[in-house]
C-alpha positions in Angstrom: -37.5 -175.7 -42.0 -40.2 -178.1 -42.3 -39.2 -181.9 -42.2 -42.0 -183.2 -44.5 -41.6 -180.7 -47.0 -37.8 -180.8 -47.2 -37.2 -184.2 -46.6 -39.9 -187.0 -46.4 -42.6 -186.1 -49.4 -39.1 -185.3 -51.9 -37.4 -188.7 -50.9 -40.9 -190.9 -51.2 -41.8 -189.6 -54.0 -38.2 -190.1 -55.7 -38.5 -193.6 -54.2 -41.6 -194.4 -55.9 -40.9 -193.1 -59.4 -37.5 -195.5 -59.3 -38.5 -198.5 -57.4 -42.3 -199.0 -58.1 -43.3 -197.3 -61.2 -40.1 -197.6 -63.7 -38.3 -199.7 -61.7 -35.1 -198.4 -62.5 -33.2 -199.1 -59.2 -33.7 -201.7 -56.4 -34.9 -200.7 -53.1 -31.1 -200.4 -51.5 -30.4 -197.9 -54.4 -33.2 -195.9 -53.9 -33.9 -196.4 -50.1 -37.2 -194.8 -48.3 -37.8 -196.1 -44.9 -41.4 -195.3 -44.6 -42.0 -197.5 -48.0 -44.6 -200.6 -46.6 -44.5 -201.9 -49.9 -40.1 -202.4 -49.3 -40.4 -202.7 -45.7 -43.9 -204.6 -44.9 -44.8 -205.1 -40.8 -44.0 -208.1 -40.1 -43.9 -208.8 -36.6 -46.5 -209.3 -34.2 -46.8 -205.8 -32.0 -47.4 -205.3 -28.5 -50.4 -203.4 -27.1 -47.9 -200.3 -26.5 -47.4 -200.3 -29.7 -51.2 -199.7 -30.8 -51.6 -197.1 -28.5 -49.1 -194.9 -29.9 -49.9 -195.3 -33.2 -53.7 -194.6 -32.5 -52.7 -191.0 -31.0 -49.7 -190.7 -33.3 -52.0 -191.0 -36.4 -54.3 -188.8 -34.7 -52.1 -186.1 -34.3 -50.1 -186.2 -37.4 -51.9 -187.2 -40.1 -49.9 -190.4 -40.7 -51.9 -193.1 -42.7 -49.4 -196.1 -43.0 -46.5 -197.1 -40.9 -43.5 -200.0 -41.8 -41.7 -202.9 -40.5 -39.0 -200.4 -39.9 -41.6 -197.7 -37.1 -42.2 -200.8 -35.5 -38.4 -201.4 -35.0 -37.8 -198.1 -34.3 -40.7 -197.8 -31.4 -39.0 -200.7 -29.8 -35.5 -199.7 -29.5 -34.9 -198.0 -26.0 -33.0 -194.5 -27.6 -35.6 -191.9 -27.4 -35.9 -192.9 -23.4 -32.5 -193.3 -23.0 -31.4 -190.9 -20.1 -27.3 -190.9 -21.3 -28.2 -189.0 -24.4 -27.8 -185.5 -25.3 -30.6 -183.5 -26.9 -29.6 -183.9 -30.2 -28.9 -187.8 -29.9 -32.7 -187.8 -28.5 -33.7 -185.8 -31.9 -32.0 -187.6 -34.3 -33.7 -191.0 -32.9 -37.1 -189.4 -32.6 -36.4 -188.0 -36.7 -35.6 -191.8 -37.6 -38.6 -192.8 -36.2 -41.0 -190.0 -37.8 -39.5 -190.8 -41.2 -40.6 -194.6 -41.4 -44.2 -193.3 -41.5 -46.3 -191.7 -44.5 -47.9 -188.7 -44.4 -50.1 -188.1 -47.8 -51.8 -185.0 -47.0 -48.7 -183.6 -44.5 -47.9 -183.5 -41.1 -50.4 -181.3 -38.9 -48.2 -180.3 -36.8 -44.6 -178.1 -37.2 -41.4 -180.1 -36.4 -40.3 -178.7 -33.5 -43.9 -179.3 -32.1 -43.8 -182.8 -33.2 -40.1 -183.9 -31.9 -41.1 -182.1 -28.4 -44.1 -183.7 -27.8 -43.0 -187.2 -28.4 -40.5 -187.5 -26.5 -42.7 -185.9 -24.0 -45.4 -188.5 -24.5 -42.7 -191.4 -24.7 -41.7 -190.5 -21.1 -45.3 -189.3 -19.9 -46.9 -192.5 -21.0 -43.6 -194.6 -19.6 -43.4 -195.6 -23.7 -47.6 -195.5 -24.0 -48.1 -198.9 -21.8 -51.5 -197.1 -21.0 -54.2 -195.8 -23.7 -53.8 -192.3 -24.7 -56.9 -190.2 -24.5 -55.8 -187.0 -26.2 -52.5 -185.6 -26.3 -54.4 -182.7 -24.1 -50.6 -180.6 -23.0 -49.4 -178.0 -25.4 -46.7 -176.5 -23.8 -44.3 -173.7 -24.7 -41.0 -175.1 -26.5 -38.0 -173.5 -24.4 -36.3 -171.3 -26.8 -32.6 -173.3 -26.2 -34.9 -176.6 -27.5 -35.9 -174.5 -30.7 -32.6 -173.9 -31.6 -31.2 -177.0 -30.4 -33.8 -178.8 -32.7 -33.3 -176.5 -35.5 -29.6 -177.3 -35.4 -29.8 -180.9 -35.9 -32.8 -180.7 -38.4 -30.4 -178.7 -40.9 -27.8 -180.9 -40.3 -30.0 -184.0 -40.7 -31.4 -182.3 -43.9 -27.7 -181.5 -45.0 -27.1 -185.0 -45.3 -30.3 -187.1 -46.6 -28.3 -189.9 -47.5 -27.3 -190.3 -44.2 -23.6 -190.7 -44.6 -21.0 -191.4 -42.1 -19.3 -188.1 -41.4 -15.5 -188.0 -40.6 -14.3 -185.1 -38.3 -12.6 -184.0 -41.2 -15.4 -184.4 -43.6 -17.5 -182.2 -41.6 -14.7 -179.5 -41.1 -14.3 -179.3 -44.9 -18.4 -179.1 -45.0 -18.6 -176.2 -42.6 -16.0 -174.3 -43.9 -17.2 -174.8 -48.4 -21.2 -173.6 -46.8 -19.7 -170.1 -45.9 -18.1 -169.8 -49.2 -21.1 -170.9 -51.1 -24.1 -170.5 -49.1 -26.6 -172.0 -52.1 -25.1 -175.0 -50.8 -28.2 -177.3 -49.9 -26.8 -181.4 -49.0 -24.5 -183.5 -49.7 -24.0 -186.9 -50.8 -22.5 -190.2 -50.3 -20.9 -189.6 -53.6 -19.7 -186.1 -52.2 -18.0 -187.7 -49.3 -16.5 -191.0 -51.5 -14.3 -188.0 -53.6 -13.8 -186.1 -50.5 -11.7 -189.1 -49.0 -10.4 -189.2 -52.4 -9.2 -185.3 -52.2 -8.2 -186.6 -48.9 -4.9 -188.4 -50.2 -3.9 -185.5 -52.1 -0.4 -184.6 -50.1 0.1 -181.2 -48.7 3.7 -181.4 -50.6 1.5 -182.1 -54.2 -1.0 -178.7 -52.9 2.0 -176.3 -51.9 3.6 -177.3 -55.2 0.8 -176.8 -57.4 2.1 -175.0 -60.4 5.0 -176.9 -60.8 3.1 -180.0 -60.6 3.0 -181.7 -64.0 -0.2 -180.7 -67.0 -1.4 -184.4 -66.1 -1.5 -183.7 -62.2 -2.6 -180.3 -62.4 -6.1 -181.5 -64.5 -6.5 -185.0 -61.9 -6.4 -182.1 -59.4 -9.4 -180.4 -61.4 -11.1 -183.3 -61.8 -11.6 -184.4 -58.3 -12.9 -180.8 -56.8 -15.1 -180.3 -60.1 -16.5 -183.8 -59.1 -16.7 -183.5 -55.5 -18.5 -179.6 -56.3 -21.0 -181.6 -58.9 -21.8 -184.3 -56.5 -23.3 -182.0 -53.9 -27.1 -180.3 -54.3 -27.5 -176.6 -54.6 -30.3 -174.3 -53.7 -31.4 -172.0 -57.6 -28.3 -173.5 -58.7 
């Protein structure tokens, strides 16, 4: 599961075609935070700042950064010693994604997440010049899965909604009964609070419901089924 491939190069591109070439949506419709065009630097950096982007380009491939990597670099969450492992990856994620990558990202995921939040706390959040990123070490297998787990969910939801407990039980539980199942959207989880108010009375009652409350019924899971993305289907 590769982050550029599944997630960065599909949503810039998508970005692009709407906001820039046709200019059928606005930048909050169609949001990319790597876009410099949406989200130009605009703040003077610190020296810290130029020293991770000159190994960061180095070792990635990464040709432009935004307003929104410098804002991200700043913030104290990947070196924040109260959060969990997958906190720590979701913040590193956020901050690979406001970067472009035209030909790829050299390096696989799990290599990339590991190693900066290595270098972030090697470098004490690169205050000194990085000469080469020199270490390679061997990812522990627990990291690999750990980081594996909160890629698929971060790619499970590219929109990046705000997940209710419950939303994410119903998820879980419609992915084992149709595993082509790829994401979600904020659409999908609009119609699941919808579903939501459905009463358990209305459910257990179904066929003597009424013709007219029988289709509404329909209609909301056929939309909420529509509204997510499917793998070949």
């Amino acid at each position: 599961m590769e982050l550029f491939q599944d997630l960065l190069l599909p949503r810039a591109k998508l970005h692009d075609e709407e906001v820039h070439i046709k200019r059928i949506k606005t930048w909050e419709e169609s949001e990319d935070p790597s876009c410099g065009l949406c989200h130009p630097p605009r703040r003077k950096v610190k020296m810290s700042f130029w020293n991770f982007w000159q190994w960061y380009s180095q070792y990635t491939g990464a040709e432009t950064y935004s307003e929104n990597t410098i804002q991200k670099f700043n913030n104290q969450e990947i070196m924040e010693k109260s959060k969990d492992k997958e906190e720590v990856t979701r913040e590193v994620v956020k901050l690979i994604e406001t970067m472009r990558y035209p030909l790829g990202i050299k390096v696989k995921t799990d290599d990339l997440i590991t190693t900066i939040k290595r270098m972030f706390k090697e470098t004490d959040r690169f205050e000194g010049e990085v000469e080469e990123e020199g270490i390679q070490n061997k990812i522990p297998e627990e990291d690999v899965i750990s980081i594996a787990s909160t890629l698929s969910s971060i790619l499970e939801n590219t929109e990046g909604v705000e997940e209710t407990r419950e939303f994410r039980k119903f998820w879980e539980l419609f992915k084992e009964q149709e595993p082509r199942v790829k994401s979600f959207t904020k659409e999908t989880a609009r119609i699941f609070e919808e579903m939501m108010e459905i009463s358990d009375e209305t459910l257990e009652t179904i066929k003597e419901q009424s013709a007219e409350e029988k289709e509404r019924i329909a209609n909301i899971i056929q939309r909420i089924i529509r509204s997510m993305k499917y793998n070949g289907l």
